[in-house]
C-alpha positions as CSV (number, residue, x, y, z in Angstrom):
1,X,117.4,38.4,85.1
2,X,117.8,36.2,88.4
3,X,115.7,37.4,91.3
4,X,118.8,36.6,93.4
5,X,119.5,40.0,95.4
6,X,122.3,42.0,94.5
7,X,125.3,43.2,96.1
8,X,124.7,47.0,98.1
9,X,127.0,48.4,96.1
10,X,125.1,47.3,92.4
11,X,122.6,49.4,91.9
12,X,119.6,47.5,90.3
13,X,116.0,48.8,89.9
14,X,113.8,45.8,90.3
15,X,110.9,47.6,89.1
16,X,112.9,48.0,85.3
17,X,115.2,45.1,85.7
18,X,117.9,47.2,84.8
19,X,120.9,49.0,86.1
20,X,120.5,52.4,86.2
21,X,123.4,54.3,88.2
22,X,124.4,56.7,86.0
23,X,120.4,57.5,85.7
24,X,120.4,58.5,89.4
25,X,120.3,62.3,90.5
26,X,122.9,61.5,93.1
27,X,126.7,59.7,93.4
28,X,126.2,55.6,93.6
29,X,129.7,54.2,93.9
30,X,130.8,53.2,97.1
31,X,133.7,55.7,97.0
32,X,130.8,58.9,96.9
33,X,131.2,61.3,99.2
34,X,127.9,61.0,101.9
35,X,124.8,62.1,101.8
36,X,124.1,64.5,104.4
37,X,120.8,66.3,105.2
38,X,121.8,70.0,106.2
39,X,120.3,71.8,109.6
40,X,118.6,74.2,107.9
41,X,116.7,74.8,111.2
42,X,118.3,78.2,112.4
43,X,117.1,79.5,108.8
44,X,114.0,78.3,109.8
45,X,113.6,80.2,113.2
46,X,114.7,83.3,111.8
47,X,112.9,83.6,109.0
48,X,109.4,82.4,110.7
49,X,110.0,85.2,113.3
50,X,110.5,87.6,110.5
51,X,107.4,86.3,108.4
52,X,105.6,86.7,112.1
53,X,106.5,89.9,112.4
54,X,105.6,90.9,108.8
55,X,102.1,89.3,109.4
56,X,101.3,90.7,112.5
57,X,102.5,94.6,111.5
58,X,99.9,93.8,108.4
59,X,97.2,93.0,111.0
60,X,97.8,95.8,113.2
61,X,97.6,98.1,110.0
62,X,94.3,96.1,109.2
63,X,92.9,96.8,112.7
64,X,93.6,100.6,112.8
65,X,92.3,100.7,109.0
66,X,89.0,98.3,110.7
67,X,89.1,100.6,113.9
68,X,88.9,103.8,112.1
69,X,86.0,102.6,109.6
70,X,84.0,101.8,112.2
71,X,84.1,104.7,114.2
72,X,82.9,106.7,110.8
73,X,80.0,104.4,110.9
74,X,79.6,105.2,114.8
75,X,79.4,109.6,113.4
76,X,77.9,108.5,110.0
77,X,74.7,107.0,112.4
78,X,74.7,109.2,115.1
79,X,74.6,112.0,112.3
80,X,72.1,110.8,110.0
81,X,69.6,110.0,113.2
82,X,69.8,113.3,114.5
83,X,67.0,115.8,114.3
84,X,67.3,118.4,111.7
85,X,65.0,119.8,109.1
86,X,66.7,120.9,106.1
87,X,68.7,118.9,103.5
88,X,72.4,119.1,104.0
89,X,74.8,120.6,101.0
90,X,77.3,118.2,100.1
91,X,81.3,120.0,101.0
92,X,79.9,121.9,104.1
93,X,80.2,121.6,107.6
94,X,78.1,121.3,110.1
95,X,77.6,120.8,113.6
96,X,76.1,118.5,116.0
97,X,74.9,119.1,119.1
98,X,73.3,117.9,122.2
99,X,69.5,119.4,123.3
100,X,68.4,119.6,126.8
101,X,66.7,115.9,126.2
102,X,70.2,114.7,125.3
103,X,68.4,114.3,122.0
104,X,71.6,114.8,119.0
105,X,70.8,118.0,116.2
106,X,72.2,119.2,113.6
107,X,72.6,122.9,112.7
108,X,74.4,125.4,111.0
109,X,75.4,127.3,113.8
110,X,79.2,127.2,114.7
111,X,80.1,126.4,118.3
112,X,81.6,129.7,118.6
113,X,78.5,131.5,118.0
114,X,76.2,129.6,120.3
115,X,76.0,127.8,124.1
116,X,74.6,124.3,122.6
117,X,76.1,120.7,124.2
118,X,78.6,120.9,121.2
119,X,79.3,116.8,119.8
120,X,81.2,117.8,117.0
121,X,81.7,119.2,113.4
122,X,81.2,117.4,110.3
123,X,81.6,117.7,106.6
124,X,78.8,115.9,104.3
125,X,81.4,114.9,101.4
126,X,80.5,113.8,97.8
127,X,80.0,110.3,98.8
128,X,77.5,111.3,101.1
129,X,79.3,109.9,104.1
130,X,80.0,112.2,107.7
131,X,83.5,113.0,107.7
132,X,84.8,114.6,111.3
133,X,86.0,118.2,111.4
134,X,88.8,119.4,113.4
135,X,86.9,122.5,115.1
136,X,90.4,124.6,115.7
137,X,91.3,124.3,111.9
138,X,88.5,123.0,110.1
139,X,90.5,119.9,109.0
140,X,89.1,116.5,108.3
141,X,90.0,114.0,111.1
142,X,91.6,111.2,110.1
């Protein structure tokens, strides 16, 4: 073939030497309708404010879930330092309290029965963690 260039309207792949229009993904004559990129931006903009949305609803539910695991690390330490000297039953409650060093101790005395600096009420569950007790209905907090 003749390296002379071709008409715009021939379409020629100089990389095959051949004509290849009805190869092409996409009308070639000069006839063909245009090709026109379409503004897909306002699909854009809303859907990014949606997927930000989505994101940040997952984070805030990751931070309340983060939030709330840390504060049973806060009881699960300030319960496990405390003075106390017998061995806790896993599923009962007891109570913490505050002595007049301001030193934290646990006992099985409720509130109710007592005058103590009351902290609070906890349950030793079967994972061994400090779960805090509601002290009106002897509910797990959550």
């Amino acid at each position: 073939m003749s390296k002379a260039k071709k008409p715009d309207q021939i379409v020629f792949n100089e990389e095959t030497q051949r004509y290849d229009a009805a190869l092409k993904p996409y009308a070639t004559n000069v006839g063909a309708p245009a090709i026109k990129v379409t503004d897909n931006s306002s699909w854009k903009t809303r859907n990014i404010n949606k997927a930000n949305k989505q994101i940040k609803a997952r984070y805030l539910e990751l931070k309340a879930e983060y939030d709330k695991m840390m504060a049973e690390l806060e009881y699960n330490t300030l319960v496990y330092n405390a003075r106390y000297t017998f061995e806790p039953l896993i599923g009962e409650t007891y109570h913490l309290y505050r002595d007049k060093k301001q030193e934290p101790f646990l006992s099985i005395i409720a509130p109710s029965d007592c005058n103590f600096d009351h902290i609070g009420s906890f349950l030793l569950n079967s994972e061994l963690i400090w779960k805090k007790v509601n002290n009106e209905t002897g509910v797990q907090s959550s």
